[in-house]
N, C-alpha and C positions, 0 to 999 in steps of 0.2 A: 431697969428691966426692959429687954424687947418686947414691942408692941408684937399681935402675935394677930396675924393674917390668914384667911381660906380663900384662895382664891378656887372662883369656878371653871373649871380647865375644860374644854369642848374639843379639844385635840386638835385646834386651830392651831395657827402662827399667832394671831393679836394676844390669847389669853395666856400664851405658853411664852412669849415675851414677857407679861405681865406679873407672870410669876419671877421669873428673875431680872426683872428691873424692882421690884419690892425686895429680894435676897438682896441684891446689889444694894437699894439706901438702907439695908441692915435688919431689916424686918424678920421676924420668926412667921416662917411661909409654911403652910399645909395645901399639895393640891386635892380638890375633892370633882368630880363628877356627878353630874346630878341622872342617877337612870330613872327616865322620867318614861319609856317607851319599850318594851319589852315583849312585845309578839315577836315570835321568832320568826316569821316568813316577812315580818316590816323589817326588821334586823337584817335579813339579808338586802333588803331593796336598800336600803339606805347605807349597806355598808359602803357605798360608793363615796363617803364625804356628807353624810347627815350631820346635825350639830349634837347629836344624841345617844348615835347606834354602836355597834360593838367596836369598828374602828376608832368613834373617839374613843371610847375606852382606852384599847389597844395603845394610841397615839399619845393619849395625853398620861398615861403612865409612864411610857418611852421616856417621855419630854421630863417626869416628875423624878425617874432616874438619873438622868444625864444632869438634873440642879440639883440634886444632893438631896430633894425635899420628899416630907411625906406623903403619901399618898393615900385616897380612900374614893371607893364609889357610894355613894350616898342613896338610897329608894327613896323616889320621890313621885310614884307610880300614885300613889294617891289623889295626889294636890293636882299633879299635872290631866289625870282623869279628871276633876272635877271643875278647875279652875280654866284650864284651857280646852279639853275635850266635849265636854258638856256646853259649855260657852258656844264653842266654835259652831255646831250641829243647832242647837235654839237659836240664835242667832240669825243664820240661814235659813229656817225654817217658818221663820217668821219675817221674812223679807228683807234682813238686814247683813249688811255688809262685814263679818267682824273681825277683829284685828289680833289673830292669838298670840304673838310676839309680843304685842304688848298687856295682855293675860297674865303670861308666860312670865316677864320679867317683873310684874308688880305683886304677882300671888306666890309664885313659884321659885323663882331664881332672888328673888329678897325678902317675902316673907317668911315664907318656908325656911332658905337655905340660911338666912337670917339668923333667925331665932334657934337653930340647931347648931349654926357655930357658936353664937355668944355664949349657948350650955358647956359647950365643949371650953372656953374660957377666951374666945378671941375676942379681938377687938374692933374687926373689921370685917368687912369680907371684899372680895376686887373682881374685878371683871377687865375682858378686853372689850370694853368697849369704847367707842372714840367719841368720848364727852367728856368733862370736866364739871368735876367739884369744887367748890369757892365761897368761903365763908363771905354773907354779904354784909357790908355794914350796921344793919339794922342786926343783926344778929341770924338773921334764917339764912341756911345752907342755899345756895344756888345752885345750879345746872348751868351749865357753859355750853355752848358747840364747842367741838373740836377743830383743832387747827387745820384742817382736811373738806373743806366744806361737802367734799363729796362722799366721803366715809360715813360723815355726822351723825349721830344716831341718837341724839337726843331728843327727836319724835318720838321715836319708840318707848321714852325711858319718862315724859313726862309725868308719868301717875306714880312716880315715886314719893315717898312719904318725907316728910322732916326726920324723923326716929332714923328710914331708912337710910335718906343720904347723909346724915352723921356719921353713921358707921360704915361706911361704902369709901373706896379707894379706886379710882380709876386712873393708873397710870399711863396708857398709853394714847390717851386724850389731847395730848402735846406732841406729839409727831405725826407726820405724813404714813401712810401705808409704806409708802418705800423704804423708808427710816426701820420700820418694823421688820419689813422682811430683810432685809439689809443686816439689822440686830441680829437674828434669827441665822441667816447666811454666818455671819461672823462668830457668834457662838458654838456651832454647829448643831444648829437642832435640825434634825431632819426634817419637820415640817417645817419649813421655810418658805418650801414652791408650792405647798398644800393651797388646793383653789380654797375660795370662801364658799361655805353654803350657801343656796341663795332659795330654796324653798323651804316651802313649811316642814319641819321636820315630819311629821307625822302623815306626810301626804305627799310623799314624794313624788307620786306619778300626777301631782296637777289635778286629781280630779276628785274633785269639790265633791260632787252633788254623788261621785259613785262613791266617795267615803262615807256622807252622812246617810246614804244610804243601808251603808253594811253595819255603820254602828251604832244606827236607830232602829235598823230591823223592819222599816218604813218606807214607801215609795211617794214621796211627794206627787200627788195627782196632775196630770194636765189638765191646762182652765185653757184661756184664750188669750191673743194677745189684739189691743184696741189701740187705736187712738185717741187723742187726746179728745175726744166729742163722744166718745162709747161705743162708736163702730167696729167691729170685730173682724180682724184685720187676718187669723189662723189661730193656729194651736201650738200653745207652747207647751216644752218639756218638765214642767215644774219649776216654781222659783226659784230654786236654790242651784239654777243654772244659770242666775242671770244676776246681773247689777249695774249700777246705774252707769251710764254713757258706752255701757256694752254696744259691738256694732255688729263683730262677727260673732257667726255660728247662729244667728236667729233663724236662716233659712226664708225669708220672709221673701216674695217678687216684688219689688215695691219698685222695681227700676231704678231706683234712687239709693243712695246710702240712708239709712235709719237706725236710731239709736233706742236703747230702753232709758226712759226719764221719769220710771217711777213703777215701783211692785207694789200692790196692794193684795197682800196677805188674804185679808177680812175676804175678799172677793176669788181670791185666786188670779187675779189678770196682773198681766204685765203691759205696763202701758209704753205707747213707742213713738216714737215723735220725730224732730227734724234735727239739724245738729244744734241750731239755736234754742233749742226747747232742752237741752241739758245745761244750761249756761242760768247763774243765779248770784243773787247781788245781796240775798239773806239767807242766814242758816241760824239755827237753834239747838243748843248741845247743854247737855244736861250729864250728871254725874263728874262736878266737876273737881279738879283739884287744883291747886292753887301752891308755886314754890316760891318766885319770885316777892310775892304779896301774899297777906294772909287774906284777899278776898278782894273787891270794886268798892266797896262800902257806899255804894249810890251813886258812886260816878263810873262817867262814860271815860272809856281807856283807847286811845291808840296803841295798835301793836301790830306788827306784822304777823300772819296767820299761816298755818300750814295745814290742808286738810286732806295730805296724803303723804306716806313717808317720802316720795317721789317730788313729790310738787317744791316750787321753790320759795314759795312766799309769797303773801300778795296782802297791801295795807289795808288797813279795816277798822271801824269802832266796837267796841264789846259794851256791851253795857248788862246790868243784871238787871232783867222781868221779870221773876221769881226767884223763889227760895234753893233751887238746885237748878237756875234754868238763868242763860247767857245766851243774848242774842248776835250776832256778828255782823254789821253792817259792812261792805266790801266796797270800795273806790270804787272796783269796775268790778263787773260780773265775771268771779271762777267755774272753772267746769265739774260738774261733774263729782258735785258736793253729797257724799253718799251715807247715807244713816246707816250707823253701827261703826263708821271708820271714826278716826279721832281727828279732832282740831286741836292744835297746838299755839299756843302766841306766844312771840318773840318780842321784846326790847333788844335790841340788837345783837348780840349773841346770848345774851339769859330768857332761858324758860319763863314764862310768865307764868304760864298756870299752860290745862286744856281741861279738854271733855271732851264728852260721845255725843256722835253729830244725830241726831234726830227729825 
């Protein structure tokens, strides 16, 4: 009997590929959309190419035609309010940096859309995304990079579960982007040339602090912004404008370039310093999960460390000093180490585990 698949279609080229390269190794494929975002004046702003809005819809139905397979939009208005909306606003509000993609994909896009397919009788669910699944010796599922270093998106995808990546299928994890849109080109799917989303869904016009604005009903107060001695250097626009190694848009005269290297909530100030005073050689992350290993069990771990989707690695010690709390010792001093973003460790292309940078 066919293994029986959902994949999550965003009316992209990667996921719409993905659906029929699982048809192709023979798989019983349903595509589903997850409508996670449903204001209808954000609906228009994003119908430009959001990973959410009514073109993917639109798109990834096309694409669910043209492979013979079923199709369904799934509400998922709930989870995505709570798990990533709600997130994203606390988060900022309390001085920290947060990361909704990856929210998004560990509450929303696998447990949610999860546990709704397995009901429905499948086996799996897929994504396009460019990572790879691999059963490891010991027997726990691993996370791979992608053959694409620069695609890679297994930062994003670290807080995934055992349970989860079981039933998870990521086929397009072993090709190049070009491979992909090539595939695409060749089948004729019409997104093919489709650009990749590259913002927050839900915030398409970039701005932070006017969204958590409208959806908190709140105006973060202005405090001051100091130096690193407590001198009071002007007046900032609220925190939830600023983050760490920020340089423009502070407005500050300082004749020099100057960065923020540190919010404190508790106070209201944003502290501002020189471009060496964002640069740190420890960090402390907490809320961790662990794929590669079921844990440190007391010892100190080399791993290469990523503490931004962007960043490229950089070697480090981990060691556990508490019960949910890993310290990261760094070769040389990274920049711009921001609490609420996630660190990630590598063994050389497998996930080790991460956590939230604190």
């Amino acid at each position: 009997m066919r293994k029986r698949v959902v994949v999550g279609m965003s009316g992209g080229v990667d996921s719409s590929v993905a659906a029929w390269l699982l048809k192709e190794q023979g798989y019983d494929v349903i595509g589903v959309t997850m409508q996670i975002w449903q204001d209808k004046e954000s609906e228009v702003q994003e119908a430009e190419g959001g990973c959410c809005g009514l073109s993917a819809v639109d798109d990834a139905r096309r694409v669910a035609m043209d492979l013979g397979i079923p199709y369904y939009v799934m509400n998922f208005k709930e989870e995505f309010r709570e798990h990533v909306m709600d997130y994203f606003a606390e988060e900022y509000t309390h001085g920290r940096t947060p990361n909704p993609c990856i929210a998004c994909n560990r509450f929303v896009k696998w447990e949610s859309l999860l546990q709704r397919s397995l009901g429905l009788g499948a086996d799996y669910i897929a994504t396009g995304h460019y990572a790879q699944i691999e059963k490891l010796p010991g027997g726990r599922y691993g996370l791979k990079t992608s053959v694409t270093a620069a695609k890679d998106q297994t930062y994003a995808l670290y807080n995934l579960t055992q349970e989860q990546l079981s039933h998870t299928l990521m086929p397009v994890g072993g090709y190049h982007k070009e491979e992909i849109r090539s595939i695409a080109d060749r089948i004729g799917l019409q997104v093919a040339g489709k650009p990749d989303s590259q913002e927050i869904c839900f915030i398409p016009d970039h701005d932070y602090a006017g969204f958590i604005e409208e959806y908190t009903g709140e105006r973060l107060p202005q405090g001051n912004f100091v130096d690193l001695q407590g001198n009071i250097l002007g007046r900032h626009k609220g925190i939830s404008h600023y983050t760490i190694g920020q340089r423009k848009g502070l407005n500050l005269s300082m004749g020099r370039p100057v960065f923020v290297v540190e919010i404190r909530p508790e106070t209201n100030e944003v502290v501002i310093g020189e471009s060496e005073d964002v640069f740190t050689n420890v960090l402390c992350c907490s809320k961790l999960n662990w794929i590669a290993i079921e844990g440190l069990e007391g010892k100190s771990v080399e791993v290469m460390a990523k503490i931004r989707y962007s960043h490229r690695g950089a070697p480090c010690t981990i060691r556990q000093v508490g019960e949910d709390l890993v310290e990261c010792t760094f070769h040389e001093p990274v920049r711009a180490a921001t609490p609420g973003q996630a660190v990630v460790f590598y063994d050389g292309p497998y996930v080790v585990g991460g956590g939230t940078i604190i």
